[in-house]
One Martini backbone bead per residue (centre of mass of N, CA, C, O) as a GRO file, in nm:
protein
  197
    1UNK     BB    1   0.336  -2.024   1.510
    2UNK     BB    2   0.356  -2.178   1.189
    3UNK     BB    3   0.626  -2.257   1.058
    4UNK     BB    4   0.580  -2.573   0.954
    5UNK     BB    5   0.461  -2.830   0.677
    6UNK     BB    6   0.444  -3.137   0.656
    7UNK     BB    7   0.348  -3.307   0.356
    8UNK     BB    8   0.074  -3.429   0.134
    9UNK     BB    9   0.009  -3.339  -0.137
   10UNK     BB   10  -0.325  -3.319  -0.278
   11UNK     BB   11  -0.366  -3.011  -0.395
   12UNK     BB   12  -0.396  -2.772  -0.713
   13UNK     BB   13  -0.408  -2.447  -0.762
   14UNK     BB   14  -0.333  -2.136  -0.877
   15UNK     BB   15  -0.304  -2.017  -0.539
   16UNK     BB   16  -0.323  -2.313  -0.405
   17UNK     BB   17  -0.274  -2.553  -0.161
   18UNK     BB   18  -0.280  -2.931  -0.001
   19UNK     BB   19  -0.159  -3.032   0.302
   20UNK     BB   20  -0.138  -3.334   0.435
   21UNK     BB   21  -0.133  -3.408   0.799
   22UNK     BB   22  -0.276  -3.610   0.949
   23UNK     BB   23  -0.576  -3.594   0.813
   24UNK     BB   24  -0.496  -3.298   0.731
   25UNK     BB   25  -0.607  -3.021   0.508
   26UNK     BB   26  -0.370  -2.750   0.463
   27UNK     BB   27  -0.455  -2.416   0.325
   28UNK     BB   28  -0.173  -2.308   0.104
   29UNK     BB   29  -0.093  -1.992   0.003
   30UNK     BB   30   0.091  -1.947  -0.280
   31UNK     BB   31   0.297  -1.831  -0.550
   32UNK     BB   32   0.345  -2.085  -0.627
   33UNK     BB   33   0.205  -2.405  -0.705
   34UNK     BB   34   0.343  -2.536  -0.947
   35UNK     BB   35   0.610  -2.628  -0.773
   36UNK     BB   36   0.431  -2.877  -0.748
   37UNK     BB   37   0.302  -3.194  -0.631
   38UNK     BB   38   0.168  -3.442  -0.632
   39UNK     BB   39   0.224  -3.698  -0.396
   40UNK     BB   40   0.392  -3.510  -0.262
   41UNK     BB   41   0.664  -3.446  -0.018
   42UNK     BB   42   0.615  -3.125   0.154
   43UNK     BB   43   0.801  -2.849   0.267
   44UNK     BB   44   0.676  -2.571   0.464
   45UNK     BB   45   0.663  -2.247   0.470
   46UNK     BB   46   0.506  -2.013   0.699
   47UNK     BB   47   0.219  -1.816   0.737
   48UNK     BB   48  -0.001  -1.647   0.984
   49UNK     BB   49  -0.322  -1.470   0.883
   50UNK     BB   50  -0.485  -1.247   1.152
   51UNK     BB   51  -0.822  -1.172   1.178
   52UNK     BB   52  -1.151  -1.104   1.214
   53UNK     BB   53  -1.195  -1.207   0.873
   54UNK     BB   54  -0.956  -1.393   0.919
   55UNK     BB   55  -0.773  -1.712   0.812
   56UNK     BB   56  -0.432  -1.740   0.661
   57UNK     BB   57  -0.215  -1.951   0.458
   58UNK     BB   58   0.160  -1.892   0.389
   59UNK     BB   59   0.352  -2.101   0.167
   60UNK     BB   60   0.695  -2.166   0.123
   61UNK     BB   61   1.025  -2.315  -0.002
   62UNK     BB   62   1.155  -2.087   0.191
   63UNK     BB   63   1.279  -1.866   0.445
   64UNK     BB   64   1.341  -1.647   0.235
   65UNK     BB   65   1.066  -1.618   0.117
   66UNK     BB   66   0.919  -1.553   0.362
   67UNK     BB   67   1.106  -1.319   0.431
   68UNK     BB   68   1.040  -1.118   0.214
   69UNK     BB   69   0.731  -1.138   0.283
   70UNK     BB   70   0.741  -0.972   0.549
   71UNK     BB   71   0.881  -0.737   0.450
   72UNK     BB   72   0.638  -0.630   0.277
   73UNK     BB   73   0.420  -0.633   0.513
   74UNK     BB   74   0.579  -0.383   0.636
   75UNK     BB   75   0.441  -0.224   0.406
   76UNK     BB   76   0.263   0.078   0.366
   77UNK     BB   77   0.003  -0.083   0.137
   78UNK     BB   78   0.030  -0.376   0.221
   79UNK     BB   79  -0.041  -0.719   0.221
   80UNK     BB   80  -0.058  -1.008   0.133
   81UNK     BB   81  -0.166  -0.999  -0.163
   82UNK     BB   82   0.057  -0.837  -0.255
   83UNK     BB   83   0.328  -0.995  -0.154
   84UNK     BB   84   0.293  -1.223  -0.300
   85UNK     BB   85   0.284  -1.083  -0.601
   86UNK     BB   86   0.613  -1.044  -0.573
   87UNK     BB   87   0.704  -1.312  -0.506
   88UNK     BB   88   0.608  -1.418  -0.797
   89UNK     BB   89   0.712  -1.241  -0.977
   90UNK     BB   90   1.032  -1.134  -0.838
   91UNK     BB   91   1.293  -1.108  -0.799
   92UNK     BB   92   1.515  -1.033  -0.530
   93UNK     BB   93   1.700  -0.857  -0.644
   94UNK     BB   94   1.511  -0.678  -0.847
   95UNK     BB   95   1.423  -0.575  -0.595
   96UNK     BB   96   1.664  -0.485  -0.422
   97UNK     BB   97   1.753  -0.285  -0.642
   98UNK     BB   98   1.479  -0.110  -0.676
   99UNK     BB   99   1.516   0.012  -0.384
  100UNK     BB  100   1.821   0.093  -0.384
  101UNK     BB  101   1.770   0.266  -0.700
  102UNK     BB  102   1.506   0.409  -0.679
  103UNK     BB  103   1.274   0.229  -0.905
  104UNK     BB  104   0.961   0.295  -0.939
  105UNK     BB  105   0.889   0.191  -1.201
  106UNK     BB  106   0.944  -0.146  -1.166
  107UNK     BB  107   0.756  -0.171  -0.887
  108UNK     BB  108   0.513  -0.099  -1.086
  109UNK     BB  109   0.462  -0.357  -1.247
  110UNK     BB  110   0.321  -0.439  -1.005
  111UNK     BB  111   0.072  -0.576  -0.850
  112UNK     BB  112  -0.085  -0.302  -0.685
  113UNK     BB  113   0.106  -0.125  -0.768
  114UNK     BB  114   0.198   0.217  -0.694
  115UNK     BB  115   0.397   0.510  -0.690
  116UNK     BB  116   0.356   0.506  -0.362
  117UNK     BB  117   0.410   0.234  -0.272
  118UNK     BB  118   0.701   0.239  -0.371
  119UNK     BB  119   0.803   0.484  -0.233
  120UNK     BB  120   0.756   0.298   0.045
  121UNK     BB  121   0.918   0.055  -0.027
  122UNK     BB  122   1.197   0.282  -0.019
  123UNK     BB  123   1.146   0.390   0.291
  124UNK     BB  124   1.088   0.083   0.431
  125UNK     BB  125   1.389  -0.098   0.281
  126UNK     BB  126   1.579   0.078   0.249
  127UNK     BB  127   1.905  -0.150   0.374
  128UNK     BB  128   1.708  -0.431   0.450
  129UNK     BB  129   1.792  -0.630   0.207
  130UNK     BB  130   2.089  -0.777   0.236
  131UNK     BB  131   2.007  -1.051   0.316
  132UNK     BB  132   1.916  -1.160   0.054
  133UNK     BB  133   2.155  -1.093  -0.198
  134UNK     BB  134   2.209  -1.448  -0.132
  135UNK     BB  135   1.962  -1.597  -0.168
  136UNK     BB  136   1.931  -1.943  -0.177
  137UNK     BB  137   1.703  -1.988  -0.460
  138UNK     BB  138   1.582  -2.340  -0.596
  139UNK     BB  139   1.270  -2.231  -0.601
  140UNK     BB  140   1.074  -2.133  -0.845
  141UNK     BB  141   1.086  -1.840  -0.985
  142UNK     BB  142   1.307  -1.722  -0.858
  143UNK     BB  143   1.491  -1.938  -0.967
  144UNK     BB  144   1.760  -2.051  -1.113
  145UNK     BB  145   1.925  -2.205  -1.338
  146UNK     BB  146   2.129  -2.468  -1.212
  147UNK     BB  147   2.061  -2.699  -1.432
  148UNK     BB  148   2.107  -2.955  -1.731
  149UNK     BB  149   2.148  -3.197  -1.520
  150UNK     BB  150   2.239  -3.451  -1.295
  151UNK     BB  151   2.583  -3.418  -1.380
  152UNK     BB  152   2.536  -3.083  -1.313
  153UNK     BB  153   2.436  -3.106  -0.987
  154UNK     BB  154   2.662  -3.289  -0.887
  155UNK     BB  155   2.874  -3.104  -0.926
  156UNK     BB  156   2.779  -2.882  -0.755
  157UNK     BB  157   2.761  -3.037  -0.485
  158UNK     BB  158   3.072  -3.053  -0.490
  159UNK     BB  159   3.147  -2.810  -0.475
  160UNK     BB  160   3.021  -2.703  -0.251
  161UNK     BB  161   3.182  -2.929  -0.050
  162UNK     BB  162   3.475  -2.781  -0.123
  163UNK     BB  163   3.346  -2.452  -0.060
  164UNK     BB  164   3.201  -2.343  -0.283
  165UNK     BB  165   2.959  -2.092  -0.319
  166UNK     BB  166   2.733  -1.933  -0.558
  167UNK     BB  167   2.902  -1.694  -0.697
  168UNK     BB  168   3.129  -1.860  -0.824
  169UNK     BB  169   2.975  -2.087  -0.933
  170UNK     BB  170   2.777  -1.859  -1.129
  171UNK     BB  171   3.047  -1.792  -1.311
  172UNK     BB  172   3.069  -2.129  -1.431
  173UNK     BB  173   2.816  -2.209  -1.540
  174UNK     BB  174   2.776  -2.098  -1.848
  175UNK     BB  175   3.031  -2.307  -1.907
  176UNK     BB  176   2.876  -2.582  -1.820
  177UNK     BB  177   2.614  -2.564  -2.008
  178UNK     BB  178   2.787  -2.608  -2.296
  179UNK     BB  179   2.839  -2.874  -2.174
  180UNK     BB  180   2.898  -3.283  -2.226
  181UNK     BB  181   2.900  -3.467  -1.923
  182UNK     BB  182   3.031  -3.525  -1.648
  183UNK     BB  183   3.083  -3.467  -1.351
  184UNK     BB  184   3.412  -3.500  -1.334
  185UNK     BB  185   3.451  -3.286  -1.569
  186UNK     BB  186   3.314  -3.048  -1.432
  187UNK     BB  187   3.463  -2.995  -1.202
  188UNK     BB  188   3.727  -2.980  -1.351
  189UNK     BB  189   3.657  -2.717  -1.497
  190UNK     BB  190   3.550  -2.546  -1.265
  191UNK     BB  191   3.830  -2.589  -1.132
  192UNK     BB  192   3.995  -2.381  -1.379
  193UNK     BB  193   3.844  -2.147  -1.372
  194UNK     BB  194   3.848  -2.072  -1.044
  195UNK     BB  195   4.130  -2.032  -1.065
  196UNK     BB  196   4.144  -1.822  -1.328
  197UNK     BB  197   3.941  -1.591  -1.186
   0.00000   0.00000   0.00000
């Protein structure tokens, strides 16, 4: 299976990319095309979905979405197209309360999800998604936002140097994004923030 393809974005549809990879054009249907650009470098993980009468190539911008996406193709009644469509529309929590919580309804919300699937969904994925729950997802639709400029994501980076983990750092985010800052004050004031928290 090809784990991964860095290349150059060559084209992009509201399905899928195309990445250019020595001369090679390869077709990966993604949640989101566009969270990319054209004529820049990157790396995608993949799956490769392999039938008699298809060979489809499925592209994320992290191993955490790729693997939600799989576990996803593990539920009776999913299929690719109904999995992608899922990590494209759903943040990874709001699906895992909602397996955990048995919400069916919220389940149902989703392209192609009816009544049977979801409960199929919380049959078969119920305790199996903790893996994700901290799920550091920094692109694409999942993604929180996480900067309001250069000096508030260099903060950030610093943070996270420092030791602290993604759950601390966005208990004091809030507070982070209301002020326009240097980096170095960003730094001083979210850790007075971690320290008195």
């Amino acid at each position: 299976m090809i784990e991964s393809i860095t290349g150059m974005v060559d084209y992009i549809t509201a399905e899928y990319i195309v990445l250019n990879n020595n001369g090679i054009g390869y077709k990966v249907l993604c949640p989101n095309p566009f969270i990319y650009k054209r004529n820049e470098e990157r790396t995608v993980f993949t799956y490769q979905h392999v039938r008699e009468d298809i060979l489809a190539l499925y592209g994320f911008s992290n191993r955490k979405e790729r693997d939600l996406f799989l576990k996803l193709l593990n539920v009776s009644g999913i299929g690719p197209k109904g999995a992608l469509a899922i990590t494209a529309f759903g943040q990874p929590e709001q699906v895992i309360a909602a397996v955990e919580h048995e919400d069916e309804k919220f389940l149902t919300k989703f392209p192609g999800v009816g009544k049977k699937t979801a409960r199929q969904m919380i049959l078969d994925l119920k305790g199996k998604l903790a893996l994700f729950a901290d799920a550091e997802i920094t692109e694409g639709l999942f993604a929180e936002e996480l900067v309001s400029g250069d000096e508030l994501e260099e903060a950030i980076e610093a943070l996270t140097v420092l030791g602290y983990g993604r759950k601390e750092i966005n208990k004091v985010l809030p507070d982070l994004k209301k002020e326009k800052m240097s980096a170095n004050e960003y730094i001083k004031l979210a850790l007075k923030k971690l320290m008195n928290s």
